[in-house]
Steps between C-alpha positions, in 0.01 A plus 500: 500500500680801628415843492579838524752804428637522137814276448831740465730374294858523467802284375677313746812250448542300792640125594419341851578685791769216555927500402607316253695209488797663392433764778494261805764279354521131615701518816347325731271346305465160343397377109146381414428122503212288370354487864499826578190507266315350835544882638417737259124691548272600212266740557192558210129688483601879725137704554473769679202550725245762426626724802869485323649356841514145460644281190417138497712258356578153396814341620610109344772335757645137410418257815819277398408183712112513356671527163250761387421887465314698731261792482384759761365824472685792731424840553729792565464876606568753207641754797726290703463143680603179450247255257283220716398213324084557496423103381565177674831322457324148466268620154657612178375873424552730214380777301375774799228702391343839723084565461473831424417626819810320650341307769580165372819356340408184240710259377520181340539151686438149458355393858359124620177673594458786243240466226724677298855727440347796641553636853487818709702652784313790691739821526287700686489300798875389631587123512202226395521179301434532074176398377309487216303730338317338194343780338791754498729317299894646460428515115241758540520823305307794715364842429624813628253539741547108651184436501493243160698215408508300216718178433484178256469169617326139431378411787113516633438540139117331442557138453538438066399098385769339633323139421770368258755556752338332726338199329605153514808362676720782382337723768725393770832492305696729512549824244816314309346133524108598399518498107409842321194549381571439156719211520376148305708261724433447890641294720468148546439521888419875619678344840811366395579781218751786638647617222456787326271537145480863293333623199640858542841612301587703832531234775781548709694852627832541632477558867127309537540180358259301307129738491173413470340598189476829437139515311346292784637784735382834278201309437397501879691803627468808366610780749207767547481838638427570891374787684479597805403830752727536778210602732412151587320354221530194358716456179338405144549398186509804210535256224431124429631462124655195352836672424746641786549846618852598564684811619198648691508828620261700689501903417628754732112631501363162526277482226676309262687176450771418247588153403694355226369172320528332163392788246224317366336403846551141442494197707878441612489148381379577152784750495738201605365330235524723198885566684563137458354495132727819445836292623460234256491723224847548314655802593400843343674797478174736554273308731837416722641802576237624703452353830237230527395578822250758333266661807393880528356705823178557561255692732189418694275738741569395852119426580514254240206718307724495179638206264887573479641769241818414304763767480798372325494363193806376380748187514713384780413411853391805771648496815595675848136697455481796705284832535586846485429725810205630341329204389471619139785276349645150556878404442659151439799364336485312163764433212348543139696214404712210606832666403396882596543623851253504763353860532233685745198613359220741627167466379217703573205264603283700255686596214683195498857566278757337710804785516878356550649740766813346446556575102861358433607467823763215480437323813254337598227545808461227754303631829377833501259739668289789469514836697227745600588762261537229249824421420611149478833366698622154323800298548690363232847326427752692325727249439639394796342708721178609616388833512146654597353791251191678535330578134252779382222340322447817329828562427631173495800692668735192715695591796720322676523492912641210633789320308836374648660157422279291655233277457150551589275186668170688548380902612202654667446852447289662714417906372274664813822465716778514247642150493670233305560191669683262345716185515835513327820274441834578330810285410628466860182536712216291502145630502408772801217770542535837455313800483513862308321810461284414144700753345824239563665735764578420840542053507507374762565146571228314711609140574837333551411092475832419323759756677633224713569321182620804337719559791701132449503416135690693184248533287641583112393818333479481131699750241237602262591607131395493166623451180381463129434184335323392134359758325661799787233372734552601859540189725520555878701306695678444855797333655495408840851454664541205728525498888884599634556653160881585440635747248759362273352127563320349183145283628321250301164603360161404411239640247139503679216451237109605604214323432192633289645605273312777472575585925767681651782505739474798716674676834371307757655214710542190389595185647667341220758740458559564797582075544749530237659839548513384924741173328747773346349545125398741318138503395449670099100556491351712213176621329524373131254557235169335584526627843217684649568876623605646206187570291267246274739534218793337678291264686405363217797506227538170592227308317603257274849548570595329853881453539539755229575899618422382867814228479679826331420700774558242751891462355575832457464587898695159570767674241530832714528293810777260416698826332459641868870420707299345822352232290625148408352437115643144520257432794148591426167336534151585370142427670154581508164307525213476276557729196879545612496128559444485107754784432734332716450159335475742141872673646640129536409419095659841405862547697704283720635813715312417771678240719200386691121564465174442731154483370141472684122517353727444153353443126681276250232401273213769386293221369486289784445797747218598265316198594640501851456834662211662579584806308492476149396817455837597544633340218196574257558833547868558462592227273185629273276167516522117654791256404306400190425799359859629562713146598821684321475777756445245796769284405799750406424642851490192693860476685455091442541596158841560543580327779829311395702892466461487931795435697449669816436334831171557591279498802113456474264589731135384437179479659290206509169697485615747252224544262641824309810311410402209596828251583512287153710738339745508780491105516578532108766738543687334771498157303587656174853647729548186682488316110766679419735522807415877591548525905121526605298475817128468527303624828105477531265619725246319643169752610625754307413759211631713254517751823738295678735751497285801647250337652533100565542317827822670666693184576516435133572868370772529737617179401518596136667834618747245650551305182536775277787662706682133514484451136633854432765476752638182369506556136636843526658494862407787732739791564 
């Protein structure tokens, strides 16, 4: 979106423009507590106006007596000033968006009287209400010249034959209660019947419940391409197909339109079909490894005089499309297969042979950007950290220009003024704005929403180091140090396990720590293999052999640690939720040197969270093929297996609407230690998900913070 002089690039190593922990100290200040979670500030989605002297912003407060999360979008000066909040305190808003020309700020927002998530703020013109403004939607992708946008979207689409949906009594029930089409039973009394009937294999999702089927929705929505002048014209419809257009993005000249869609331009609910036909087919060690989520990028004329062109042609998904400066090539992200890394191509739109600009690079893109001259700035996680490169695509030279320990939550680089805006968080401070020359130099920090916390509580910095497990692989791990820390005192200590697995602790704040480093512990968190960050190749050593080098790797830090003089090895605990729920249930079958344990979103059974979850793909894949085409695999894994080895008090923590690890297998588990006189406590969750703990109703995650801490604190008694 932004334009202008060439990018200069240099290497910069910086961390937030704030002290450390160990630098202020703790006098004066108190530890972290469950509630304080009520007070911390998130900020997401930075973008920098056109005219490089605004960046817009999303900031998430917890309203603790509403018991819920809320959004607003705020502004701030890239000079000097204080931010203003730009949307109204009574909506939730999000996701700020500049027109190219900069006279209106969009953003999304669920209003009573919208007809939709779309509104408008005018920046030109000081003070005013937001409004909508249907045809410029905040998904639009524009030319350079603003005077053409394109976007996706379902609705106004001409009316298809929507007669069988429709027909009968089933018209007025509702999407779970109205049979599918293709079911052979209905009910007894249209009226009286509100359960729910499905034909589909997919039919629930973990945070969205039970769905409605899936080919009844592809069948009657398929998202088309829109067009529209900017000079007052009415928007229309460049394609009416029967498959869906995704990824649509306009050309900086404005004569073309990429899209990516299923590679042989069919109808999305065939393709659901023939995906359904593929999953009950036994696994297969060629059609399996490559991702089945097959869809290439395409290009159509802008005037709609042309039928669309296909450029790539090869496996994998195509995503993140974007075009060069000079309109002549088109960039996206794809992975060749499901166990390679993802990579940026470039494609010319008329030659069409993809290029990977990144060659071996280890790590792996996630946002990136192009620049006027052509260069392309990415971000990426090295490890740990995040770091932002820029990358030659005809070199396929990388460059690194913003690193530091730190975590990154979202950037917005903005070239014609020489800007980076982005929001960052490290061990001890939660997310804040900043700002930087887009060569790294010169941060500046533009927000302080959590300094008053900052300002009152301890918060624990974490010792990172490495060390070599199975194989002299490289693991990467930290130790944080608990609040009032003493030298020559010994603390009890507790092994934090991520989810995924393949996912990935990293520098930034995080509450859970914090809760148990604030009672006097200290908090053991590592990267082990099957962690994302480190390239394809370790993310996926795993497969097939969960609880094998990972529990290695897992024991080998807690080794270093209890050799260390500050640490207590009789008086150590282990958590972690949904995969480290299974490794911690996996640790408690293996070794009794863990005096207490705590496990959320667990698995104790494969084979009943096969037909459980909505996620079997998971298992498919890394167990090589369903229980019954591999039940010795599923079964030697399954922590019920060997269930009557477990002797450690445990703790779960379970959601009632969990349908990723959905709560069977912790009901199983916490019988199976209660049979057998193992100390054991069982907490559910009503309303709440496998996100509980990011993203579920506060009352309940602090509550669980709360819980966890206790059961800690007794077993292994705080320092």
């Amino acid at each position: 979106m932004h334009r202008s002089a060439p990018l200069a690039v240099t290497l910069l190593v910086t961390t937030l423009a704030l002290p450390s922990a160990a630098q202020q100290g703790t006098s004066g200040k108190r530890a972290f507590t469950p509630s304080d979670y009520y007070r911390i500030t998130n900020l997401a989605t930075p973008e920098i106006s056109p005219d490089g002297k605004l960046v817009a912003f999303t900031v998430v407060t917890v309203r603790e007596k509403e018991n819920k999360r809320h959004s607003e979008v705020w502004v701030v000066p890239t000079a000097s000033g204080a931010p203003a909040r730009y949307t109204s305190s009574g909506f939730e808003s999000s996701n700020p968006h500049f027109s190219p020309d900069g006279k209106y700020l969009f953003f999304t927002s669920r209003r009573p009287e919208g007809k939709g998530a779309r509104w408008a703020l005018r920046m030109d013109v000081p003070g005013g209400e937001a409004f909508q403004m249907e045809d410029y939607p905040n998904s639009t992708s524009t030319s350079t010249d603003h005077r053409v946008g394109v976007w996706t979207d379902t609705a106004d689409a001409p009316a298809r034959d929507t007669s069988k949906r429709a027909a009968g009594p089933y018209g007025a029930m509702g999407k779970l209660s109205r049979p599918p089409f293709d079911a052979i039973t209905k009910p007894v009394d249209a009226k009286r019947f509100d359960g729910m009937q499905f034909t589909d294999m997919r039919f629930k999702s973990n945070d969205a419940g039970f769905v409605a089927s899936r080919s009844e929705a592809r069948r009657y929505s398929a998202s088309q391409i829109w067009i529209q002048s900017y000079d007052g014209t009415a928007k229309k419809m460049l394609t009416n197909t029967a498959y869906s257009h995704r990824d649509v993005v306009i050309s900086p000249d404005g004569k073309s339109v990429a899209f990516v869609a299923d590679a042989e331009l069919r109808p999305d609910s065939v393709v659901e079909a023939e995906r359904d036909s593929l999953a009950k087919l036994p696994y297969d060690s060629v059609r399996d490894e490559r991702t089945r989520d097959d869809a290439d990028v395409f290009v159509i004329p802008s005037d709609g005089s042309g039928a669309p062109r296909r450029v790539t042609h090869f496996a994998g998904m195509k995503r993140s499309l974007q075009w060069s400066p000079d309109s002549r090539s088109i960039s996206f992200t794809s992975a060749p297969s499901r166990v390679k890394s993802q990579r940026i191509y470039v494609a010319g739109i008329t030659d069409g042979n993809p290029l990977n600009i990144l060659g071996d690079f280890k790590y792996e893109p996630q946002q990136y950007q192009w620049t006027p001259k052509g260069d392309i700035v990415m971000s990426a996680s090295v490890g740990g950290r995040a770091a932002l490169f820029t990358v030659n695509p005809k070199t396929k030279a990388v460059k690194e220009i913003l690193s530091g320990r730190r975590a990154l939550r979202g950037w917005d680089l903005n070239v014609q003024h020489d800007q980076i805006a982005f929001v960052a968080t490290d061990m001890t401070h939660p997310t804040e704005l900043f700002i930087a020359d887009a060569s790294g130099a010169h941060e500046r920090k533009l927000t302080g929403f959590n300094d008053k916390v900052i300002s009152e509580i301890a918060f624990a910095d974490g010792e990172r180091f490495t060390y070599n497990s199975v194989g002299g692989l490289e693991i990467e791990g930290w130790l944080m140090k608990p609040y009032g820390y003493q030298a020559g005192k010994k603390y009890p200590l507790v092994l934090y396990i991520h989810g995924g697995p393949h996912s990935q602790y990293d520098e930034g704040w995080f509450d859970e720590f914090q809760t148990l480093a604030g009672a006097g512990m200290m908090v053991l968190f590592t990267n082990p293999r099957g962690s994302s960050g480190y390239g394809a190749d370790f993310t996926y050593s795993t497969r097939g052999r969960w609880g094998a080098e990972d529990y290695t790797d897992l024991m080998k830090a807690v080794d270093i640690a209890a050799a260390r003089p500050d640490v207590d090895s009789t008086r150590m605990g282990v958590t972690g939720g949904s995969y480290g729920g299974y490794m911690t249930a996996w640790i408690e079958t293996k070794t009794d040197r863990f005096k207490a344990a705590q496990t959320d979103r667990m698995i104790s059974d494969w084979t009943y969270w096969y037909g459980a979850s909505d996620a079997q793909g998971l298992t498919e894949f890394e167990f090589y093929g369903k229980p019954w085409d591999n039940f010795a695999m599923y079964d030697s894994l399954s922590p019920i297996r060997h269930v009557t080895k477990v002797r450690t008090p445990t703790l779960l923590v379970q959601s009632e609407n969990d349908f990723r690890a959905p709560i069977g297998d912790a009901e199983l588990w916490y019988l199976a230690l209660k049979k057998q006189g193992v100390p054991a406590e069982f907490v559910r969750y009503p309303r709440s998900t496998h996100e509980l703990s990011r993203s579920g109703e506060p009352w309940l995650l602090v509550d669980r913070l709360g819980r966890i801490r206790q059961w800690f604190d007794h077993w292994l008694g705080a320092a």
